[in-house]
C-alpha positions in Angstrom: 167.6 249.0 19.7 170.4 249.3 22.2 169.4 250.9 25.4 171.2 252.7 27.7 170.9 254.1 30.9 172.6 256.9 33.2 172.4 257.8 36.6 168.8 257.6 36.2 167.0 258.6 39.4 163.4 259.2 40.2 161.1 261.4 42.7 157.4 260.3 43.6 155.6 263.2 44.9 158.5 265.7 44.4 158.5 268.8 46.6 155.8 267.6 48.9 155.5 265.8 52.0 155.2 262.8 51.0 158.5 262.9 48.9 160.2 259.9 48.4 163.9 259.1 46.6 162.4 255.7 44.2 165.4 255.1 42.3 168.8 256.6 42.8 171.7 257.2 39.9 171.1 253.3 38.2 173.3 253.2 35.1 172.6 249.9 32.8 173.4 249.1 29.2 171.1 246.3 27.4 172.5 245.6 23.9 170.1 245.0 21.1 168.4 241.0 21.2 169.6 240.8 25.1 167.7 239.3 28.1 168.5 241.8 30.7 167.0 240.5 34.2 166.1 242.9 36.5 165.3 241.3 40.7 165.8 242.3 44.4 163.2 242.4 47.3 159.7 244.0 47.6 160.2 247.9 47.3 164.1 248.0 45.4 163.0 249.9 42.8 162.4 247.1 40.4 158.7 248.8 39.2 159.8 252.6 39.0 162.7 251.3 36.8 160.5 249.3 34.4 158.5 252.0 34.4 160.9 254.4 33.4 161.9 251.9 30.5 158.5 251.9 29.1 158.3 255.4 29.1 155.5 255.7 31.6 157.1 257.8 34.0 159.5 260.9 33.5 163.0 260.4 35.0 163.7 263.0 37.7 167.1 263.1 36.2 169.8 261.0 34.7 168.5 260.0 31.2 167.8 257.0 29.1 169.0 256.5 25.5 166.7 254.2 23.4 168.0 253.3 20.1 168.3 257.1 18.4 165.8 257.9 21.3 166.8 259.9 24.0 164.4 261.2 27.5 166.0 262.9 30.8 163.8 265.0 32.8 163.3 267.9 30.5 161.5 266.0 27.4 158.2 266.6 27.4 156.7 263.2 25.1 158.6 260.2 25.5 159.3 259.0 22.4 160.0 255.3 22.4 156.6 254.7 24.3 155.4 252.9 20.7 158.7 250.7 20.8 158.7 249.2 24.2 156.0 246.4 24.9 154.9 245.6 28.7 153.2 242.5 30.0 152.6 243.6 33.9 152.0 240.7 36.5 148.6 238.9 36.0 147.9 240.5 32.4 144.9 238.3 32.0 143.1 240.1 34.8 143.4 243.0 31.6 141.9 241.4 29.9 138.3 243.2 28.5 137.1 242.6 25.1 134.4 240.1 24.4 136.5 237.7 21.9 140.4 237.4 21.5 140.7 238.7 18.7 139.2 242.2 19.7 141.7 242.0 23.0 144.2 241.5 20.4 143.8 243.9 18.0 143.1 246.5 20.4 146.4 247.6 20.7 146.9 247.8 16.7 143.7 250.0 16.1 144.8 252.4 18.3 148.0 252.8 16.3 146.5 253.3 13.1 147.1 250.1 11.6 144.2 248.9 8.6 141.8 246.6 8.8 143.6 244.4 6.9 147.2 244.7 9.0 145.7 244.4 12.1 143.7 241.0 10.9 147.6 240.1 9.7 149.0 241.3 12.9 146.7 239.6 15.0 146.9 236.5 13.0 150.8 236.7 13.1 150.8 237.2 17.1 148.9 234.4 18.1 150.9 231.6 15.7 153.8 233.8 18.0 152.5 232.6 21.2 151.5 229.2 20.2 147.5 229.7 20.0 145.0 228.3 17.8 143.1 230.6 15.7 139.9 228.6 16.6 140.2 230.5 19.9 140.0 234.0 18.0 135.9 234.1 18.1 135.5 232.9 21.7 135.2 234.9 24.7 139.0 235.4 26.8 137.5 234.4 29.9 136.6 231.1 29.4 140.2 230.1 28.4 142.6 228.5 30.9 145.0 230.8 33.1 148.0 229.8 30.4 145.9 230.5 27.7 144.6 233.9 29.0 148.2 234.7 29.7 149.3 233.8 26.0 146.3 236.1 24.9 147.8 238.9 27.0 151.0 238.8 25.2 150.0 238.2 22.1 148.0 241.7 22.6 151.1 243.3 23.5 153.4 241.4 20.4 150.7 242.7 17.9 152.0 245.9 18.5 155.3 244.7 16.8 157.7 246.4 19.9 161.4 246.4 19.4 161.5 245.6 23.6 159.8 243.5 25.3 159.2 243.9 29.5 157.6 241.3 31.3 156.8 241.7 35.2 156.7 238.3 37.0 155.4 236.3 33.7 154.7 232.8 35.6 153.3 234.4 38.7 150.5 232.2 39.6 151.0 229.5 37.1 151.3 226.3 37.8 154.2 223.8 37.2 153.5 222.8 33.4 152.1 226.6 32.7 155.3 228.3 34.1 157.3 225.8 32.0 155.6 226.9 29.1 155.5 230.1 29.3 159.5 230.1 29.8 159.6 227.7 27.0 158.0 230.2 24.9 159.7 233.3 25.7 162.8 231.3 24.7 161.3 230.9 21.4 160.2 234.3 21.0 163.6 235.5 21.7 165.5 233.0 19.1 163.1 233.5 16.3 162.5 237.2 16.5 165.4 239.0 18.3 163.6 241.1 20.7 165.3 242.4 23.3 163.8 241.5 26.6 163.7 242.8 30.2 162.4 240.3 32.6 161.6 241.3 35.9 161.4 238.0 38.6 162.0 236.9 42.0 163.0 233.4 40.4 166.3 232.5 39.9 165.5 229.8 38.1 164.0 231.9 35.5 167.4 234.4 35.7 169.7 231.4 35.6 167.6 229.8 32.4 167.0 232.9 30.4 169.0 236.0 31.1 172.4 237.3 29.6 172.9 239.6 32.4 171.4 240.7 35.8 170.7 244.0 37.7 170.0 243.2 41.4 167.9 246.5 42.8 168.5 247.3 46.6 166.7 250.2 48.1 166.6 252.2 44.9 170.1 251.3 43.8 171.7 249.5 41.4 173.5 246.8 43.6 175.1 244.2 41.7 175.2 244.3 38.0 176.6 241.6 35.6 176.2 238.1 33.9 174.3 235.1 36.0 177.2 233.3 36.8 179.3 235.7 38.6 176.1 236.6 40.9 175.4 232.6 41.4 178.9 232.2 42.0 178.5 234.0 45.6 176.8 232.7 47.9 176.8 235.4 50.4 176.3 238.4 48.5 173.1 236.3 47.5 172.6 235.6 51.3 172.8 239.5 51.6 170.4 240.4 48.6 167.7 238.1 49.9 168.3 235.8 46.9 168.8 232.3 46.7 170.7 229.7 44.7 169.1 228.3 41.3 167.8 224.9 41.8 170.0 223.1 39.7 173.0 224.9 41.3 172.0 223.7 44.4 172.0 220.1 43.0 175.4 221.0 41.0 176.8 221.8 44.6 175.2 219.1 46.3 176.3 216.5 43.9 179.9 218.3 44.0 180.2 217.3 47.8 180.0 213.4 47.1 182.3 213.6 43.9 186.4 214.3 43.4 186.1 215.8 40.2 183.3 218.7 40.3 180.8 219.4 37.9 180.8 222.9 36.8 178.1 225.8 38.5 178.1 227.9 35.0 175.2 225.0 34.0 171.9 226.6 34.1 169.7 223.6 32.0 169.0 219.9 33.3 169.4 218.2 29.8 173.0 220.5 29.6 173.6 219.2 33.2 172.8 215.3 31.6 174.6 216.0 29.0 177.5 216.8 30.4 177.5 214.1 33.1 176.7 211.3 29.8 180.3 212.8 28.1 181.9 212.3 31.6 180.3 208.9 32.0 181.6 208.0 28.3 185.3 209.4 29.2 185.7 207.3 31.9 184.5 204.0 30.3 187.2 205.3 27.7 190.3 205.5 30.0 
């Protein structure tokens, strides 16, 4: 499902006196089976905007196109709701239900599924996110942080949404959890297509994962295209707030001590070893 998005703006508290402008003529096109990354500071906009993807909040005006879908301020239901899957920062502290399963099939039963598809459904999303099935009959809260964060998402991919948004997914895990996680969003995204919006303050996340970027400033949309063109200038990162990825940084630092410089379009270490092994090989040739 293609989305697309025009002028979209949004009002808290409209027509009080506590108005305030949230979001301000943002225009965006995610193609189907896209990472679209969405960053900027504290307070850009980032939230109302995910929220207006997910169909929790009513756009004040512009509109958003979703697939055959299609919501500006006059439609009363919001009709993609059902197709667009969000796991918010910390999901595990949503957790609730006294086993995994139940936390997992939670979302299912209250679509209507059958017994039997949600058991399938449930069964289906945890192989998804890499969990055993011993786990299904214990309680969520005595799992690890990762594997109450796997749980969390695998409630969310039992709903079987075309789009997937995830707010901060490796906020407050560590090292070898963050890597995971990422590791496993990669795999979601290869095997099963889903478009995905992840919202992050890591650019080491943006650089790895995402096809294209929307930087958020004050409510607007303030840069808007691929990962390289936004890494490829320093200052307007210096004036976003933003920093370099860190294997840019070593890309440029390693670039100051050779004559022939390594290009900043790689995002990966083993493509940035790789690359630096076929140099190695073509000079041995010569």
């Amino acid at each position: 499902m293609d989305i697309d998005v025009k002028e979209l703006s949004y009002v808290y508290q409209k027509g009080t006196p506590f108005e305030e402008q949230a979001l301000s003529n943002v225009s965006l096109a995610i193609p189907h089976g896209k990472i679209q990354a969405i960053v900027g500071k504290t307070g850009s906009g980032k939230s109302t905007l995910i929220g207006l993807l997910s169909g929790l909040l009513r756009p004040s005006s512009g509109s958003i196109t979703i697939g055959d879908y299609h919501v500006t301020s006059k439609t009363k239901k919001i009709p993609f709701r059902s197709k667009v899957g969000v796991v918010f920062q910390y999901p595990e502290q949503q957790l609730f239900a006294e086993t995994v399963f139940k936390d997992i099939a939670y979302g299912p039963s209250n679509q209507g599924v059958s017994l039997k598809g949600i058991e399938d459904r449930v069964q289906q999303a945890i192989k998804m996110v890499g969990l055993d099935e011993t786990l299904l009959s214990k309680s969520p809260f005595g799992l690890s942080g990762g594997q109450m964060r796997r749980v969390a998402l695998a409630g969310v991919l039992a709903m079987e949404p075309s789009i997937l948004i995830l707010d901060e997914p490796t906020a407050g895990l560590d090292r070898a959890g963050s890597e995971q996680l990422l590791s496993l969003i990669q795999s979601l995204h290869e095997k099963n297509q889903v478009t995905i919006i992840l919202v992050t303050h890591q650019m080491d996340e943006v650089a790895r994962l995402a096809d294209q970027v929307l930087v958020m400033d004050k409510g607007e949309s303030a840069f808007y295209g691929t990962p390289i063109e936004l890494f490829s200038d320093k200052e307007r990162l210096r004036e976003f707030g933003l920093e370099l990825p860190t294997i840019t940084k070593l890309i440029n630092h390693l670039n100051h001590r050779i004559n022939s410089p390594i290009p900043t379009s790689i995002f990966e270490l083993d493509q940035l070893v790789a690359y630096l092994e076929k140099r190695r090989k073509e000079t041995e040739n010569e």
